[in-house]
Structure formats: structure tokens, C-alpha cells
C-alpha positions as CSV (number, residue, x, y, z in Angstrom):
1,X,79.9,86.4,87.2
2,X,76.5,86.1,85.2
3,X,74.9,82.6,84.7
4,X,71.8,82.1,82.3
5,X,70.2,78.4,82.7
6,X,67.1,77.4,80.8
7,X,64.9,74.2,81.0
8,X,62.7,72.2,78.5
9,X,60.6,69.9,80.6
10,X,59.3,69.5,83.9
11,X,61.6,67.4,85.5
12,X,64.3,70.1,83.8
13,X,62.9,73.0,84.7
14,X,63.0,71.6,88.8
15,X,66.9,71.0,87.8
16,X,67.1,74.6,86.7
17,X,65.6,75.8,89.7
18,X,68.0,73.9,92.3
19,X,71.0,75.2,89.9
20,X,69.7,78.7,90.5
21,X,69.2,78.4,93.9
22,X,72.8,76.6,94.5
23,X,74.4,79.3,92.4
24,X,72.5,81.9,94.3
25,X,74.1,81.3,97.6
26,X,77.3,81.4,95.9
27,X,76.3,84.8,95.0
28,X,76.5,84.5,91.3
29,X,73.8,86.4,89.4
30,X,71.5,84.0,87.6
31,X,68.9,84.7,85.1
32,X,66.6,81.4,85.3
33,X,63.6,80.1,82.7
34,X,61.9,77.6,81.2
35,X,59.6,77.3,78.4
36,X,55.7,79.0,79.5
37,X,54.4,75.4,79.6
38,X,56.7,74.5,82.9
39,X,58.0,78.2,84.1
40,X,55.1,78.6,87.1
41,X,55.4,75.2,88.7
42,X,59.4,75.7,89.3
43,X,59.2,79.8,90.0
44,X,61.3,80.1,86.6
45,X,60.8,82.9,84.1
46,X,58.8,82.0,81.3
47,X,60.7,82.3,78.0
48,X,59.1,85.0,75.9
49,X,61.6,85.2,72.8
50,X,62.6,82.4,70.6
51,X,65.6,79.8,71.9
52,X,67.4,81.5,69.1
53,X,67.1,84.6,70.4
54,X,67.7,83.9,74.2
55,X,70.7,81.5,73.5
56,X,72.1,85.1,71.3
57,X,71.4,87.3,74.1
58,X,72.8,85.2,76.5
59,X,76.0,84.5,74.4
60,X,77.1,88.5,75.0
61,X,75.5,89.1,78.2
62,X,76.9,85.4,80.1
63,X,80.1,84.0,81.6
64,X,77.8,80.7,81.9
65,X,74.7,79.0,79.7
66,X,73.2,76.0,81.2
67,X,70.8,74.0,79.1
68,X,68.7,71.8,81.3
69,X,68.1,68.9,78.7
70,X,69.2,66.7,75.6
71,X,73.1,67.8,74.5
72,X,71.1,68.0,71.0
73,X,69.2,71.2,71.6
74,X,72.2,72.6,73.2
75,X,74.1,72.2,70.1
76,X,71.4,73.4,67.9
77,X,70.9,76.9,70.1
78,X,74.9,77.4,70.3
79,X,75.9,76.8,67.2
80,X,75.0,80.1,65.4
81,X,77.2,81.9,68.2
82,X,80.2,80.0,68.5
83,X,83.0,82.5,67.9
84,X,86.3,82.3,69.5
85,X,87.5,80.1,72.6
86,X,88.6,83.5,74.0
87,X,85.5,85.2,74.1
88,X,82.5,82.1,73.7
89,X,80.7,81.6,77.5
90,X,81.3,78.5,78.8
91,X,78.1,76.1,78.4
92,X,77.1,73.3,80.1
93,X,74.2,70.6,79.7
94,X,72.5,69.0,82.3
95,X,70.3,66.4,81.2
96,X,66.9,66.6,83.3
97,X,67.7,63.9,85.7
98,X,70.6,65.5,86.9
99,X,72.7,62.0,85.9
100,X,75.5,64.1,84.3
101,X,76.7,67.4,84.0
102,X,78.7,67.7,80.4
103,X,81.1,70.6,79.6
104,X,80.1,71.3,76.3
105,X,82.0,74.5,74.9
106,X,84.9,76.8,76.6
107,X,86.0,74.1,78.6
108,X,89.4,75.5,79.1
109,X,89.7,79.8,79.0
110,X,85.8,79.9,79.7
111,X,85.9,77.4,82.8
112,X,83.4,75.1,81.7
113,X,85.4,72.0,82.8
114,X,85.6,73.1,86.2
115,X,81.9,74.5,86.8
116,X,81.1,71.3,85.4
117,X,83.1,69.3,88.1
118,X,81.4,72.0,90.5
119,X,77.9,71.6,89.6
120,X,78.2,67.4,89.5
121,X,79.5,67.4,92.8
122,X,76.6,69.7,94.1
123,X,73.6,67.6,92.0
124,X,75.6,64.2,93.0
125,X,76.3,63.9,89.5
126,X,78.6,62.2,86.8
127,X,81.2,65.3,85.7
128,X,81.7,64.7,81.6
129,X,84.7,66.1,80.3
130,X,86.1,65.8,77.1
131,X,89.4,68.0,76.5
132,X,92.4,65.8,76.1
133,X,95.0,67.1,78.5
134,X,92.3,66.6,81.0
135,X,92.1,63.0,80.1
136,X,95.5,62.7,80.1
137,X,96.0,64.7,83.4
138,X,98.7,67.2,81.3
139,X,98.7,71.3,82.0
140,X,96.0,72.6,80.0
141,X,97.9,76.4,78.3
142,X,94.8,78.3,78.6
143,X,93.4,77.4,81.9
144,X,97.3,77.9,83.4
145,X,97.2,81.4,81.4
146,X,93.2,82.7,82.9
147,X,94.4,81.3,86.5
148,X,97.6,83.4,86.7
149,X,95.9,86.2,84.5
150,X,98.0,86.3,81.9
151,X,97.1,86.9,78.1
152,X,97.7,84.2,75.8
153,X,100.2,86.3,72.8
154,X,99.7,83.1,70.2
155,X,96.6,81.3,70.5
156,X,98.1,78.8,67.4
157,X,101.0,78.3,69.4
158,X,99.0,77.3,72.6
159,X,97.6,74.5,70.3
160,X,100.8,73.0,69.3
161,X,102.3,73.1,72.8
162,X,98.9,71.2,74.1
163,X,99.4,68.6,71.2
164,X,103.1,68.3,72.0
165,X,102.4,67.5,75.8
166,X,99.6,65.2,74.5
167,X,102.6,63.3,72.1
168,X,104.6,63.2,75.2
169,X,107.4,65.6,73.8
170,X,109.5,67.6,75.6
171,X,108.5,71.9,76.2
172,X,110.6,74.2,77.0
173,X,109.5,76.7,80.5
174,X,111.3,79.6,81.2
175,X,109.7,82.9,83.5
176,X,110.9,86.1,84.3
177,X,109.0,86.0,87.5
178,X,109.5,83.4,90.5
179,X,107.7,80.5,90.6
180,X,105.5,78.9,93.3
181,X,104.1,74.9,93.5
182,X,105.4,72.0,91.9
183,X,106.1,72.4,88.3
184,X,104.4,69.5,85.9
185,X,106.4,67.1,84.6
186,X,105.8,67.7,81.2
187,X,107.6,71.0,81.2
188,X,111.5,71.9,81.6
189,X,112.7,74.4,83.2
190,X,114.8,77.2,82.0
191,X,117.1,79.5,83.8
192,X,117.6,82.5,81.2
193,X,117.7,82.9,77.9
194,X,121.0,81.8,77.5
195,X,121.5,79.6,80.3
196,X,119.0,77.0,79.2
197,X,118.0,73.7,80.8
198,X,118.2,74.3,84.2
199,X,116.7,71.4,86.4
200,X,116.6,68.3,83.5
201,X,119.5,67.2,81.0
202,X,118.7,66.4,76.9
203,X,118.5,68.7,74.0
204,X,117.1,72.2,73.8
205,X,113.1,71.7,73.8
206,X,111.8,73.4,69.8
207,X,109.2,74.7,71.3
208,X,108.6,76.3,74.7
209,X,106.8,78.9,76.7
210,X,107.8,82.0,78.7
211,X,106.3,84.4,80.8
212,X,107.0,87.5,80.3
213,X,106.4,91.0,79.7
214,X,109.3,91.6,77.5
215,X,108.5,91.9,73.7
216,X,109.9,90.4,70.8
217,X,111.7,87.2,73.1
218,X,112.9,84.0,71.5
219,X,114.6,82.0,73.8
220,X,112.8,78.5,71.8
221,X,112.7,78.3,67.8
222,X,109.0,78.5,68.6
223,X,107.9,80.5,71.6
224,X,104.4,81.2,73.0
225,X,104.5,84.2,75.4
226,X,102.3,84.3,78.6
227,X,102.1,87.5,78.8
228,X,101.2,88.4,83.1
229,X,98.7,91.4,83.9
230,X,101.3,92.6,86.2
231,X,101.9,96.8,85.1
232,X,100.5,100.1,86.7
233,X,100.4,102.3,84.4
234,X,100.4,105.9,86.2
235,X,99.2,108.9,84.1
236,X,99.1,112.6,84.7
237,X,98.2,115.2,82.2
238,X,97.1,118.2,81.3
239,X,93.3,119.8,81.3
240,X,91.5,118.4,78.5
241,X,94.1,116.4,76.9
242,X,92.8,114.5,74.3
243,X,92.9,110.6,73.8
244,X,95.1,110.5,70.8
245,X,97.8,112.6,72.9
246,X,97.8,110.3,75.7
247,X,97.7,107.1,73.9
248,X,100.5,107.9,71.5
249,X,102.3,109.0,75.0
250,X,101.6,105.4,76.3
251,X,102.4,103.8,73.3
252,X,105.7,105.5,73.0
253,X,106.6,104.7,76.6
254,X,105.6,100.9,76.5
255,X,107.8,100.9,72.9
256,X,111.0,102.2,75.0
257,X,110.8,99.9,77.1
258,X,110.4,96.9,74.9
259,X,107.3,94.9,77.3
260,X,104.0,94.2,75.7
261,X,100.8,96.2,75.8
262,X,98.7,92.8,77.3
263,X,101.1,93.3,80.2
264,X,98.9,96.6,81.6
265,X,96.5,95.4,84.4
266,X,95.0,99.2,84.8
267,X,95.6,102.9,85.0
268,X,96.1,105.0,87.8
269,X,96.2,109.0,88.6
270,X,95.1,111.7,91.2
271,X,91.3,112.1,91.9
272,X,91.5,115.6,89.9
273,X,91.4,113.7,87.0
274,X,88.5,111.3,87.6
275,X,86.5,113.3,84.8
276,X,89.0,113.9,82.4
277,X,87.3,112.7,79.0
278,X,90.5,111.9,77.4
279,X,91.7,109.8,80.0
280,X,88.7,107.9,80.4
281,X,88.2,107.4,76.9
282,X,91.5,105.9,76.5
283,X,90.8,103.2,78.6
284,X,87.1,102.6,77.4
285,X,89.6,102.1,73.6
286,X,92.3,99.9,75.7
287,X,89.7,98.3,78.0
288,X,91.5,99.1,81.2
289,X,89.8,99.9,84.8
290,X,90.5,103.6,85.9
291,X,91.5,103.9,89.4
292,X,92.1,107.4,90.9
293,X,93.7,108.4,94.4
294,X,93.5,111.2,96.5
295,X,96.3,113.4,97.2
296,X,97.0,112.2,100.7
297,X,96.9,109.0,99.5
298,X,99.5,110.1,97.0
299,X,101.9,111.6,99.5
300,X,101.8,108.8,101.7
301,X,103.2,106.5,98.8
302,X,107.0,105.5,100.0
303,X,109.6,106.1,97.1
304,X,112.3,108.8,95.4
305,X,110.2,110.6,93.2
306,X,110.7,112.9,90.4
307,X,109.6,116.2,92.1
308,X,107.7,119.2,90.6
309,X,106.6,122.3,92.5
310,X,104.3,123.4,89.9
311,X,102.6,120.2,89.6
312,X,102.4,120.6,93.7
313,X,100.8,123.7,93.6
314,X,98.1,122.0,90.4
315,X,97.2,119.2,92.3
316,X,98.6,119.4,95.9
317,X,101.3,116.2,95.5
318,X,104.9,117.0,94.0
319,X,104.4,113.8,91.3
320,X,101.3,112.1,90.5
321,X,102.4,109.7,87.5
322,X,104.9,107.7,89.5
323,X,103.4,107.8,93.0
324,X,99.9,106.5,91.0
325,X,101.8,103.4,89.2
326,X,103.5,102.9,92.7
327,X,100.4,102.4,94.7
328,X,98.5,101.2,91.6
329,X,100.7,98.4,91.7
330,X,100.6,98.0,95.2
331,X,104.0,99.0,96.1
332,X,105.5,97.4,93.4
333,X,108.7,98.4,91.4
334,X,109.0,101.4,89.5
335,X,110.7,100.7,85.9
336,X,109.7,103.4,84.0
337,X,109.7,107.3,86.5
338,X,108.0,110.0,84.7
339,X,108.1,110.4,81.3
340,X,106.7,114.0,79.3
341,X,105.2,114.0,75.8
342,X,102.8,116.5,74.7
343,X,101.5,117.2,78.1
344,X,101.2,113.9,79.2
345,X,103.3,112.5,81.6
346,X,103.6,108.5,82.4
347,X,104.8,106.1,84.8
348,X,105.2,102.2,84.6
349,X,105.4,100.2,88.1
350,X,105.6,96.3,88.2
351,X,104.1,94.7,91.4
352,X,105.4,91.8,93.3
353,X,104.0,88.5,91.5
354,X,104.6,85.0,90.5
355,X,103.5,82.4,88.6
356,X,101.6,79.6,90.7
357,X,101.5,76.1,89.4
């Protein structure tokens, strides 16, 4: 995590200092300033671009802006960069007596809520949090979704469900994964599909969520999918395969088996392939972490594999797509064992996981 936290005064900038310092110890990377005037005194760095120009830098480099002062310069530096709640930092104000600490923007998917309730209790300060469902102590969508890791599929539909909680009217829950901790109120849960209300009586909810990584489900006249991080995808291929080749191999896999592509949490294969451009380039386009194994890590995988005495003599393990998804996934289930197009070969394992309330 990467913080950035920037002061205006002298009281602010010895604020900004003690937020650096708490953050620090928590091991978060900070980058720490305060206008020339105040920098030395506090052992801040001196700002030596424009506000504009920090606050921009900040905005793509920065899980976390602090602004050590009035909520009105905040709003003034941000404003040019607010983008999406998705990808916006969170951003907090302090004012620089450390009274409150506001959770001004990403309150939700960007955590801002919570540092905020964080930082006040560290400063001995008043938390300041405006999102409804907060006030109203109701499941906030998108904070459920980034705590389970799961990608919100319809961000509009994430917005009606939060207003219908908020008008106190019934949504629909249904998971294909177990379930741990009490379930809130507000929801009702599903069994299947078909077999709908499962623990409460009334009509069928309109709208409703359900995690999954099946695509194209409708079990409510308006669904939002939560869609878990919860697939190994294992990949073997050729020398120099290139990227089009192995995406359109992925692609044509995930497709077969009807789940989404948000469900992927990473991709796996044998250490031979650690430099293979293709490959690596195929995840740089789908943004997924490349993790390679060894081949005695390989063999020790337990499992009936597809076996191949040519690909044993390649790379010194009789299967490397399916025993990578396997232990990618620690242990998990294989669903998909190895399928061959164009050289490429892919695997699909699902690890053990549930949603946590």
C-alpha cells in the first residue's frame, strides 16, 4: 500500500508528520510534504511542483491521499482527477488540529471509510463518514465485493441494490460457494436457482445478488453478479508461442465452460517457461500475476493427471497445465484437465473458498 499526505500550515504539517510516522510502523510506504514554508520544521519534504501537479501524480501512483487541512483545498486539488469509484484513491482530510478525520472520496471500494475510522482512533479523533448504508448500518456492495475479492460485474446494478437496502426492500442472495458469519438482515437467502427462498417466507425479491463464477445467470429479474477471484488458470505451451495463440486458447476454454473471465485470480506453469514472451505478455494484457513452479514441485502435486511422455521428456513432469492450476489454486478442484489448441494447452482449478460475512 502507498500513502501520499501533504500539509498547508504549521500546525498541519506536525499532523502530517505523526500520520507518517503511525503509518510507518504499520509498514505502509508514505511519501510525506508540506509546502517549503513549513517542510524543515516537521522533517517533511518540501513541495517542489504545483498542488495540481502533486495531487495528479499522486492520483495514479496512491492507494491513499491525505490533505492535512480545510476540506476546501482538498476538493479543489481532487477534483480534476476524480474518475471512477473503481480506480479513484481513497482521500481523506484531516483538518490541522487533528479534531476530525473526514472520508472524503472512495469511501467504499477505495477504503476510505475505514482508514478514516483508523486514523481517528490513532489521532483521538472525530471519524466523519458520510455514505448512507454506513449511516444506516446496511451491507455496503462494494466494500462486501473488495473484502471477499470479488469483481463487481454491474457497477449500476450495485447502486440500485444499495438504494433498495437503503428503502428497506427486500434483496435477493444466492452463492455458489458456502458461506461463513452471520448473514445481514437485509438480505434473503437462496438455495438454487430454482429452489428460491430458502431461510425467509414472502415473494421472490426483483432484484438480487449472486456469487458466482458462472456466466450469463439470472436467477432475479435483475441480478448483480459477484464475481470471486477464485480460478488457477494452468498454462503450458509451446517455445515461443505467441500471445494471440494463447489468449484465444484461454478464451476458448473459459467460453466452454460458461464462468467469467473476472473469475481468474492468476496463471500458473513450470519454471521453463518463466521467460516465455508470449506468456508473460498475456498477462501484462489480462493483468494477472505469473507464478511458475519447479518440476519437483510439480510432481509432488496429488491428483489423476492427464499424462504425456513427451511433455516428460520437454520439461521433466508428465503434465504441467493441470498439476500448475492444481497447486496454483492451492489444491483446489480441477474443472477444466488439459485442453490443446494451437500448441497451447490449459487447465482451470477452483480452490476451496467462501464468502465471509
Amino acid at each position: 500500500m502507498r500513502t501520499a499526505c501533504i500539509a498547508f500550515s504549521k500546525n498541519g504539517s506536525k499532523v502530517c508528520k505523526k500520520i507518517a510516522c503511525f503509518l510507518e510502523k504499520r509498514g505502509v510506504e508514505v511519501e510525506a510534504c508540506a509546502i517549503k514554508r513549513y517542510a524543515a520544521q516537521s522533517d517533511l519534504s518540501p513541495l517542489e511542483e504545483s498542488l495540481r501537479g502533486w495531487t495528479e501524480r499522486q492520483f495514479s501512483l496512491s492507494d491513499l491521499v491525505i490533505f492535512v487541512g480545510a476540506v476546501g483545498i482538498a476538493v479543489r486539488s481532487i477534483a480534476p482527477f476524480v474518475r471512477d469509484k473503481k480506480t479513484d484513491p481513497a482521500v481523506l482530510v484531516v483538518d490541522e488540529k487533528a479534531k476530525f478525520v473526514i472520508s472524503l472520496l472512495s469511501g467504499h471500494i477505495g477504503g476510505a471509510n475505514e482508514y478514516a475510522e483508523e486514523l481517528a482512533e490513532f489521532l483521538q479523533s472525530i471519524p466523519v463518514v458520510t455514505t448512507a448504508t454506513d449511516l444506516n448500518q446496511k451491507i455496503a456492495v462494494d466494500v462486501f465485493a473488495v473484502k471477499n475479492e470479488m469483481a463487481i460485474k454491474e457497477m449500476a446494478m450495485a447502486k440500485k441494490i444499495a438504494a433498495d437496502f437503503l428503502d428497506e426492500k427486500k434483496v435477493g442472495f444466492l452463492s455458489d460457494f458456502p458461506t461463513e458469519g452471520e448473514m445481514p438482515p437485509e438480505l434473503y437467502r437462496y438455495s438454487s436457482e430454482k429452489a428460491f427462498l430458502l431461510e425467509s417466507e414472502g415473494e421472490k425479491p426483483e432484484d438480487g445478488i449472486h456469487v458466482t463464477i458462472r456466466s450469463g445467470t439470472k436467477p432475479f429479474c435483475h441480478t448483480l453478479h459477484l464475481i470471486p477471484r477464485v480460478a488457477a488458470l494452468g498454462i503450458g505451451c509451446r517455445k515461443q508461442t505467441e500471445k494471440e495463440k494463447i489468449e484465444r486458447a484461454v478464451e476458448h476454454t473459459l467460453s466452454e465452460l460458461e464462468i467469467e473471465r473476472e473469475c481468474i485470480a492468476g496463471v500458473y506453469s513450470i519454471d521453463l517457461k518463466k521467460e516465455e514472451e508470449g506468456l508473460k505478455q498475456f498477462c501484462v494484457q489480462w493483468n494477472l500475476p505469473f507464478t511458475v513452479f519447479s518440476k519437483e514441485q510439480l510432481e509432488r502435486v496429488p491428483g489423476d493427471f492427464t499424462e504425456s511422455e513427451f511433455v516428460r521428456q520437454i520439461a521433466g513432469v508428465s503434465n504441467v497445465c493441470e498439476r500448475s492450476a492444481v497447486l496454483g489454486s492451492g489444491n483446489g478442484v480441477l474443472i477444466q484437465k488439459k485442453r490443446a489448441e494451437d500448441g497451447v494447452t490449459v487447465a482451470v482449478a477452483v480452490k476451496d473458498w467462501r464468502v465471509k460475512f
